[in-house]
C-alpha positions in Angstrom: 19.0 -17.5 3.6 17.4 -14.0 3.5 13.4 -14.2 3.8 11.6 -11.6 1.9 9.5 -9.7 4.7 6.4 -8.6 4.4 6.8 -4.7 2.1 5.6 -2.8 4.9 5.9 -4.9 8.4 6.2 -3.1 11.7 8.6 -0.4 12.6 8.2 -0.1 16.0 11.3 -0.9 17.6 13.6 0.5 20.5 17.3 1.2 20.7 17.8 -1.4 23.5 16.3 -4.3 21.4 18.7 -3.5 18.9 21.7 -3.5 20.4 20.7 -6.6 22.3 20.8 -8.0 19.0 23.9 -6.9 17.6 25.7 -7.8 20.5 23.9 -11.7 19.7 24.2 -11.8 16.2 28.0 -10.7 16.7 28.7 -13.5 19.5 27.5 -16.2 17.0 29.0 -15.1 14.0 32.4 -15.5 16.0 31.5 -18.8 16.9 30.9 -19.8 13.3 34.4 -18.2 12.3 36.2 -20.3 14.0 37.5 -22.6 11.2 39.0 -18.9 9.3 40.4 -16.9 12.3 43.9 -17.3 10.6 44.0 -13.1 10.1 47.0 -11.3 12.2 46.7 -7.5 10.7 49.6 -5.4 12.4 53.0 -8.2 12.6 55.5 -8.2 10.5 57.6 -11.4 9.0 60.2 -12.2 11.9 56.5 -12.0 14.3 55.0 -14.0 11.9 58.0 -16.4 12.0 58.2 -16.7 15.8 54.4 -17.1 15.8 54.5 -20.4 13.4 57.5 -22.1 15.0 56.0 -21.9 18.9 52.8 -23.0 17.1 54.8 -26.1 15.8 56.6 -27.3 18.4 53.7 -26.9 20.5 52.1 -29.7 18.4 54.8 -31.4 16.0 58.1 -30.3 15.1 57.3 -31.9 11.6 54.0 -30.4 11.4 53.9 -28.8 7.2 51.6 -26.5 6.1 50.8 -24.7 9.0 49.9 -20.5 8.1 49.2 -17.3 8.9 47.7 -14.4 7.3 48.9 -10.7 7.7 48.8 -7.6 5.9 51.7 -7.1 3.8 53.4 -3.5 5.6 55.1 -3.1 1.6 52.5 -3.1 -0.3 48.8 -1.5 0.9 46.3 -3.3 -0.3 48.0 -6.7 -0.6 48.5 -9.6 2.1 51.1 -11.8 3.0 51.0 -15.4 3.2 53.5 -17.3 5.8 54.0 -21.1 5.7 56.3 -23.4 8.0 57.2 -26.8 6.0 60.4 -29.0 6.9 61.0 -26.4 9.5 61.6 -23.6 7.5 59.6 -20.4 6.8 58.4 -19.3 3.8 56.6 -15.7 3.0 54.7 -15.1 -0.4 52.3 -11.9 -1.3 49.4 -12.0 -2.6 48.3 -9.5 -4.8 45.2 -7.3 -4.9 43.5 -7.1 -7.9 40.0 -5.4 -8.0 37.2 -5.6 -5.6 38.5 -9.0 -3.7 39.9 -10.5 -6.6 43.2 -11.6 -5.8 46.6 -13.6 -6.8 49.1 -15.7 -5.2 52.8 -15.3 -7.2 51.6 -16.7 -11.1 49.0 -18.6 -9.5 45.1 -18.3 -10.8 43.4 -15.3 -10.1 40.3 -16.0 -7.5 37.3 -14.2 -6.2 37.9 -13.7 -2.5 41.0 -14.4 0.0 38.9 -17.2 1.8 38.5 -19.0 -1.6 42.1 -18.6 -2.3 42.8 -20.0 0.8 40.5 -22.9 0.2 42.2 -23.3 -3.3 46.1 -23.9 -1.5 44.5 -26.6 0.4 44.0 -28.9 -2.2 46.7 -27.6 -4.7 50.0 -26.5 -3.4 50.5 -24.9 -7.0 53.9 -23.6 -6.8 54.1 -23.5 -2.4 56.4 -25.8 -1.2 53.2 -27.4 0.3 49.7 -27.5 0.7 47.7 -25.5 3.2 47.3 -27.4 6.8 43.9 -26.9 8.1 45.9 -25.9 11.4 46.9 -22.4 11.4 48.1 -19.4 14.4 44.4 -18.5 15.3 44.0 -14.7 15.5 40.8 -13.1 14.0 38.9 -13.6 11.2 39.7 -11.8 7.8 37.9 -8.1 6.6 35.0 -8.6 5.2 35.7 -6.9 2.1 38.4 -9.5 1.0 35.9 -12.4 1.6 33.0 -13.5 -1.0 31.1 -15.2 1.6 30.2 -13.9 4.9 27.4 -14.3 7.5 23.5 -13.3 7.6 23.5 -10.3 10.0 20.5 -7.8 11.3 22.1 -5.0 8.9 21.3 -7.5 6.3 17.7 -8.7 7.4 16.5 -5.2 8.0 17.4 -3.5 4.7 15.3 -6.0 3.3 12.3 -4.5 4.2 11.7 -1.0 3.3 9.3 -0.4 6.4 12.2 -0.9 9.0 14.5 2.0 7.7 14.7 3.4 11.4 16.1 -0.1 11.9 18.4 0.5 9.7 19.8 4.2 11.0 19.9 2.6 14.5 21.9 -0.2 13.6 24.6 2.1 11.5 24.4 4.4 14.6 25.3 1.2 17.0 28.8 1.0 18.5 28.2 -2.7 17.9 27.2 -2.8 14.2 28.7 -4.9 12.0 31.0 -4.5 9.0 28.6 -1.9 6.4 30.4 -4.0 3.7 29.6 -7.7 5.0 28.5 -10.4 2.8 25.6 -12.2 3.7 25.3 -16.2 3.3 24.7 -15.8 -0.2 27.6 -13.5 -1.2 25.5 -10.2 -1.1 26.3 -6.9 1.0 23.3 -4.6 2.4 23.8 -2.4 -0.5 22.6 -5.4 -2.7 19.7 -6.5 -1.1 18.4 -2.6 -0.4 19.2 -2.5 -4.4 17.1 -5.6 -4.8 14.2 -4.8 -3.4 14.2 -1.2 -4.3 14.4 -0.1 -0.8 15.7 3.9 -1.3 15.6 4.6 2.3 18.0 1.7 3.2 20.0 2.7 0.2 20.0 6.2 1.1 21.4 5.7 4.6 23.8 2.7 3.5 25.6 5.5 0.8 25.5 8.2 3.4 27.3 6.0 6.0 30.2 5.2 3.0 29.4 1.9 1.9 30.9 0.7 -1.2 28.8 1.7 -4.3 31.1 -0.3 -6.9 31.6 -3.8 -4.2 31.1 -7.1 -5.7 28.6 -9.6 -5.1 29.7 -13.0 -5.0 28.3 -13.7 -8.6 31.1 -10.5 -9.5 27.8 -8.1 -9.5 27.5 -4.7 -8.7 25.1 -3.1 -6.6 24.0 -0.9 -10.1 23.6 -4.8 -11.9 21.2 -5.6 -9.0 19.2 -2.3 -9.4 19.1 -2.8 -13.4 18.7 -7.2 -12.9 15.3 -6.4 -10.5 14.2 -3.2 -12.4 14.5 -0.9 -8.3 14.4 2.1 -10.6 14.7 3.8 -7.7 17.7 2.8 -6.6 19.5 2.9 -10.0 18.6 6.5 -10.5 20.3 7.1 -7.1 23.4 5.2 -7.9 23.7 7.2 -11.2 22.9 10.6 -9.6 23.6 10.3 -5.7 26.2 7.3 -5.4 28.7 7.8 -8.3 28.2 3.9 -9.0 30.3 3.4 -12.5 27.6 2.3 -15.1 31.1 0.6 -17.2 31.4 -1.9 -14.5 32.0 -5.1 -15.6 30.6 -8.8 -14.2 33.6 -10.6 -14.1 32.0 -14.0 -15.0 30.7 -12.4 -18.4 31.7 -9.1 -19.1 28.2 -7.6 -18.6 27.5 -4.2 -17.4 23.9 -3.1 -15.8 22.6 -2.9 -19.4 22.9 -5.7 -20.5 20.9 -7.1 -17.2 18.2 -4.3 -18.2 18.0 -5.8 -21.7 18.0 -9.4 -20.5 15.5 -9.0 -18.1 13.3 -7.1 -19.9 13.8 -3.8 -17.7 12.7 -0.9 -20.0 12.2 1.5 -17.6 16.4 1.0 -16.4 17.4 0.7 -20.1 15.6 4.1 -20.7 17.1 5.6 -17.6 20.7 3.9 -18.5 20.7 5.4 -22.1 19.1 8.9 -21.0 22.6 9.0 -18.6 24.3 8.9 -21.9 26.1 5.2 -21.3 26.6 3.5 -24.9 24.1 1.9 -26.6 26.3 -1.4 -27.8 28.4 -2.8 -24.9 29.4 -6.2 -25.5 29.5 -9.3 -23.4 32.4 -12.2 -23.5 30.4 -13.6 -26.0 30.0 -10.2 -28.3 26.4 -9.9 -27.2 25.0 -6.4 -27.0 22.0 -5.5 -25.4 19.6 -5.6 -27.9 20.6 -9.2 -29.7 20.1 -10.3 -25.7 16.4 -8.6 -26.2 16.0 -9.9 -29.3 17.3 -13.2 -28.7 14.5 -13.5 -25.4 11.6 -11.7 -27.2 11.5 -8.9 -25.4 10.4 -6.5 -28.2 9.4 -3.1 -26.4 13.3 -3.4 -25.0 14.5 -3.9 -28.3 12.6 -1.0 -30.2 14.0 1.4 -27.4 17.6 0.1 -28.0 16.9 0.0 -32.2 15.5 3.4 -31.8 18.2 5.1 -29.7 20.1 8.0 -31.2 23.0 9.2 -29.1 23.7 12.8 -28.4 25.8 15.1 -30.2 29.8 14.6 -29.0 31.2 17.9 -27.7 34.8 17.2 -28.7 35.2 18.1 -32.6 37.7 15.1 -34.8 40.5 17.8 -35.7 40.9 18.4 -31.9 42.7 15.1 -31.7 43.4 13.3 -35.1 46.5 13.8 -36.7 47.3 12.7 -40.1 49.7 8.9 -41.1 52.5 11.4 -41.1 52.9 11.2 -37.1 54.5 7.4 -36.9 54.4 6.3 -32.9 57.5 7.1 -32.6 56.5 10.7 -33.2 53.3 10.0 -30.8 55.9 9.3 -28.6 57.9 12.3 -28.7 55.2 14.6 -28.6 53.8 12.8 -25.7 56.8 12.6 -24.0 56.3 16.5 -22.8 53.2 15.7 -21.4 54.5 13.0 -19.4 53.3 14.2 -16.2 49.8 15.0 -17.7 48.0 11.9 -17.1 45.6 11.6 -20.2 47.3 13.4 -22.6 46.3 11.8 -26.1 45.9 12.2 -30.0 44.2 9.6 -32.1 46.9 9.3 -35.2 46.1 7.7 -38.9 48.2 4.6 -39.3 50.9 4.4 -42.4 49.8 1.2 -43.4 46.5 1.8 -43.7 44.5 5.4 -43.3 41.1 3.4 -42.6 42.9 2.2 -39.2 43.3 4.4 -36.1 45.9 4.1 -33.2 45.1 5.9 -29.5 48.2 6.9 -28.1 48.0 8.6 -24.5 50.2 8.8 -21.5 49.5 7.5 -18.1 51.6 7.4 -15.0 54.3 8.9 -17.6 54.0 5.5 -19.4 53.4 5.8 -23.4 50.3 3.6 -24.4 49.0 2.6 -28.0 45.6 1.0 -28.2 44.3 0.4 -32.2 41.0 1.7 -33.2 39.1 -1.0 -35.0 36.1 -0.4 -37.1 33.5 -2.7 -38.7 30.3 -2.9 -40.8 27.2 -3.8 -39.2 23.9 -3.6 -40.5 24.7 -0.8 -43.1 26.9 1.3 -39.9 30.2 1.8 -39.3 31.1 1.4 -36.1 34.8 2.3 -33.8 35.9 -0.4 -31.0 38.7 -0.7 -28.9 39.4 -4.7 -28.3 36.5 -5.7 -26.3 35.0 -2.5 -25.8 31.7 -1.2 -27.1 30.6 -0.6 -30.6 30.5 3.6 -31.3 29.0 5.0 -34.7 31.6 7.3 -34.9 35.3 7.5 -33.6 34.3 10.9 -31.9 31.5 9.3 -29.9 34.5 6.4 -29.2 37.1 9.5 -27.6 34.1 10.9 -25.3 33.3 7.8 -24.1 36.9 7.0 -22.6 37.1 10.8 -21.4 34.4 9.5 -18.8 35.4 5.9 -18.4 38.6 4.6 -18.2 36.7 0.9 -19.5 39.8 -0.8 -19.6 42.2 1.7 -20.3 44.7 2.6 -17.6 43.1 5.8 -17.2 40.7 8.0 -18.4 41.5 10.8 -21.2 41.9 14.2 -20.2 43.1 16.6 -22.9 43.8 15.9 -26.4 47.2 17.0 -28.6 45.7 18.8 -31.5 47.1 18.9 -34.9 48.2 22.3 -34.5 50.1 21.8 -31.4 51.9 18.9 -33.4 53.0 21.9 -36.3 54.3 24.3 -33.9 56.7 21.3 -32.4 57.0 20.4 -35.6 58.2 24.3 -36.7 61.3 23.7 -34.6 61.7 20.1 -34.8 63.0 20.8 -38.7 65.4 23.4 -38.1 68.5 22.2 -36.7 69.8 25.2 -34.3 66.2 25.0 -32.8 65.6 21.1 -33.2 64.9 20.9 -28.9 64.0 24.4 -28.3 60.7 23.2 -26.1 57.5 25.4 -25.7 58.4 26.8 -22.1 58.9 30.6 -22.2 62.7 30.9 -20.8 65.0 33.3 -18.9 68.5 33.8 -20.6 72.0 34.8 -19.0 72.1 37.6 -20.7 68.6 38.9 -19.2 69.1 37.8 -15.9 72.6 39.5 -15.6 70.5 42.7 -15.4 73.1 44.6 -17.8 72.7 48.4 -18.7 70.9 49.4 -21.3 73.9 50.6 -23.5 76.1 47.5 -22.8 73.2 45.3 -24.1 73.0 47.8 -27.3 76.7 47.0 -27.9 76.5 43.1 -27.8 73.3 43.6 -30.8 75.5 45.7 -32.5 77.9 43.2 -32.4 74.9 40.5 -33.3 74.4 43.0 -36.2 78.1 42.9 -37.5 78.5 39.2 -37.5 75.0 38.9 -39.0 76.1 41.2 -41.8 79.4 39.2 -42.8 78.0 36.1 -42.2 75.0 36.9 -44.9 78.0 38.0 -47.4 79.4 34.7 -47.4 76.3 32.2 -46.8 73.4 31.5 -48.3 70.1 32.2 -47.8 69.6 29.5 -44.8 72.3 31.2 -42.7 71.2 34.3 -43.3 67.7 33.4 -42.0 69.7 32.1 -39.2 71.0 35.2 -38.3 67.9 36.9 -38.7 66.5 34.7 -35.8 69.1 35.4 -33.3 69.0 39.5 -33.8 65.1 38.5 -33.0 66.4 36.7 -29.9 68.7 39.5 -29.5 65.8 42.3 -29.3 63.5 39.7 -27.5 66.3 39.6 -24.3 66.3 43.4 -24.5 63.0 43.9 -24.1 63.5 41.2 -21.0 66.5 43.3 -19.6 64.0 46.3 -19.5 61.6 44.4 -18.3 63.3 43.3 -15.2 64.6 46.5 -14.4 61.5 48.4 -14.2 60.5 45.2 -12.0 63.0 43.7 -9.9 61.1 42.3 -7.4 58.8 40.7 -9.9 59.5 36.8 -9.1 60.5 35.4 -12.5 60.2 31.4 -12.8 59.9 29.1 -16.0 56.0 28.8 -17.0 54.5 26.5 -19.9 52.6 28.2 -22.3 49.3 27.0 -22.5 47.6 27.0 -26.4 44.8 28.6 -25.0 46.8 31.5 -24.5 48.6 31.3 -28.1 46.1 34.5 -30.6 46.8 34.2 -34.0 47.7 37.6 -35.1 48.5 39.4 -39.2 51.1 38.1 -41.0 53.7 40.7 -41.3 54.9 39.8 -45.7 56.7 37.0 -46.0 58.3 37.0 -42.8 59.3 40.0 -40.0 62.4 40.2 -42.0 61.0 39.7 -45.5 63.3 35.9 -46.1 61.6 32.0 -45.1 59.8 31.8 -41.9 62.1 31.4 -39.1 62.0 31.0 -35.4 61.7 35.2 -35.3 58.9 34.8 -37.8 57.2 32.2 -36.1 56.3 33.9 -32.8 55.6 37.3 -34.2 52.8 36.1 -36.0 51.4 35.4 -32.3 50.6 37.1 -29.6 51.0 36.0 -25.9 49.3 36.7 -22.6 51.4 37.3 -19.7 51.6 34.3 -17.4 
């Protein structure tokens, strides 16, 4: 167990006496892995199969249970279990979740690969048997999968913010140790520099890429042990510096740095925390938010900052996004559905059922998404939630928060769909002849044929003819109809000419963006004096060139 040194002990210390005791420190913790040296990182299955019959036969032919460890080669991130019983192999992944949360098949999900070995041990749960203590002995597994690890210098010097030199010359060492390491008690060196609000340590641990968002083995982050011991210090440099994610949650109960500002009466963090514009109402497992935790443990300055905090004003504006009960999901969908390589797209519709209720729709990994918008009435507020997300007083405080943090959403939101967006689809979506025309600007046969002027003149003359009996005979829709292809008509020759004044101008398809749509004057009712049609449509706007 770490002892807390003296704040400012001696610093004087030479390069040799350091790596005498790296090279010491690394000697015994080898010895003490001995019992968990089952890791084999670069074999593959029919290795790993070899490897566990010679081990068996070289002890007992009936010998069950007996494992390995490797690194699954399908899957980066994930490991690979392998298990002899009755003579047979057997192979089975385990999954990566987050930090070193991981999963065997439909097994329970557990906080570190050495705990989830420990767990097969006693309780085959669904293996064909349990774990053996024997196993192939190899090397011990990364640090970063384990929860519990051993004390090393890295970890006794950043607890002491005098030896900082200690610490560059140990992250200099050839023989340092694993900058991500747990200690005995489950904590990396970012921790305990976090916890006793040593900068310097921290400073040199970020810079030398240590993991700013790596669990503890309580499931804290290094930003929860900044906020938990009030290193103000240290949390200001994680915000600013480290790019530590404030919406991190403890796995164990769903508290973020906050809420260990506000239950350990930290004002100084909870000021610092709010000022980074983090919300003001997260909630725990148990639908705590920060301030009933400081009310509920008297701490009363804590509360009246948390009771007096007024959030700044959202930059997104509510008709950027919201659309009307009118756009069902399967519309959502649809208009979505062309975005489906924009991760992020969104709109925020009305439900049908009822207008008080809100549904986020957005597109991820071109996967369609619906998450409903929840509101309720506290203390004479409305406030907007998404399942166990925080409480907003207004849905377009709710939107900005999830355009910085994805908070339990598969991703974060980029750019909304604005209602006007929806309109123009919409514009073609209830004609018929133009039902899929989609917003992408278009070349045409007839333009890319590259045709004399006065052969193209002939086909709109033709155009014109068929337009003119066709409006004899037809109603008014058909006539509007033909209207919109003599637009199309003069649109292609304005394209022929285009291309022959330019013909080595590349030409490729090219979206149009909306920020490039200009509203322009409505010509009467329409170019051609009838109902809006496609024709009408685009020449009340005007478009940049791409």
């Amino acid at each position: 167990m770490i002892k807390k040194f003296a704040k400012y002990a001696p610093n004087k210390i030479s390069p040799k006496e350091v790596e005498a005791e790296l090279i010491r420190s690394k000697e015994d913790i080898a010895k003490k892995n001995q019992d968990c040296n089952y890791y084999h990182e670069s074999i593959d299955r029919q290795i790993a199969e070899k490897l566990l019959k010679e081990y068996s036969h070289k002890y007992c032919d009936s010998l069950d249970g007996v494992f390995l460890v490797r690194k699954c080669s399908a899957s980066p991130g994930d490991f690979s279990l392998s298990i002899v019983c009755k003579g047979s192999c057997f192979h089975y992944r385990i999954n990566h979740s987050i930090d070193a949360y991981y999963v065997l098949d439909d097994g329970p999900l557990i906080h570190g690969l050495d705990e989830l070995i420990k767990h097969y041990r006693l309780d085959p749960h669904g293996l064909p048997c349990r774990l053996s203590t024997r196993f192939v002995p190899n090397a011990s597994l990364p640090s970063t999968s384990r929860i519990i690890g051993n004390t090393n210098p890295l970890h006794l010097a950043v607890s002491c913010v005098a030896e900082v030199n200690k610490v560059k010359l140990i992250l200099k060492s050839s023989n340092r140790p694993d900058i991500n390491e747990k200690d005995e008690l489950g904590r990396t060196a970012l921790h305990i520099a976090c916890e006793y609000d040593n900068i310097g340590a921290l400073e040199e641990l970020i810079e030398a890429n240590s993991i700013v968002n790596i669990r503890s083995k309580d499931g804290s982050t290094p930003l929860h042990t900044a906020a938990e011991f009030g290193s103000i210090q240290c949390l200001e440099y994680l915000l600013k510096c480290g790019k530590a994610n404030p919406m991190e949650r403890n796995m164990t109960n769903n508290w973020v740095p906050l809420h260990e500002a506000a239950f350990r009466d930290q004002y100084t963090c909870v000021n610092a925390l709010l000022n980074y514009g983090l919300p003001d109402r997260p909630r725990t497992s148990e639908n705590q938010t920060p301030l009933d935790l400081a009310v509920e443990f008297g701490h009363k300055k804590t509360a009246q900052i948390l009771r007096n905090f007024i959030p700044s004003e959202p930059r997104i504006k509510i008709n950027e996004f919201l659309h009307d009960s009118s756009v069902t999901r399967e519309r959502a969908k649809q208009i979505l559905d062309s975005y489906r390589y924009d991760n992020g797209r969104y709109l925020v519709r009305r439900t049908q059922r009822d207008e008080n209720i809100c549904v986020l729709s957005l597109m991820h990994n071109e996967e369609f998404f619906n998450y409903e918008i929840c509101s309720k009435e506290q203390s004479n507020t409305r406030y907007f939630f998404i399942d166990d997300g925080p409480y907003f007083r207004s849905l377009v405080h709710l939107i900005e928060h999830y355009s910085k943090y994805e908070d339990g959403l598969p991703g974060i939101l980029t750019r909304p769909v604005s209602p006007s967006v929806d309109i123009m689809r919409c514009s073609f979506g209830n004609n018929t002849k133009f039902a899929n025309v989609p917003l992408v600007r278009q070349t045409s046969n007839l333009s890319s044929s590259a045709l004399p002027s006065h052969q193209i003149q002939e086909l709109i003359n033709q155009k014109l003819m068929q337009t003119s009996i066709c409006s004899t005979s037809s109603n008014l829709k058909t006539d509007t109809l033909s209207k919109a292809n003599l637009f199309k008509s003069r649109t292609l020759l304005n394209d022929n000419r285009r291309i022959n004044t330019n013909q080595n101008l590349p030409r490729k398809l090219a979206k149009i963006s909306i920020n490039e749509i200009q509203l322009q004057a409505i010509i009467g009712e329409g170019e051609f004096g009838t109902a809006p049609t496609m024709g009408t449509f685009f020449s009340h706007f005007s478009l940049n060139p791409i």
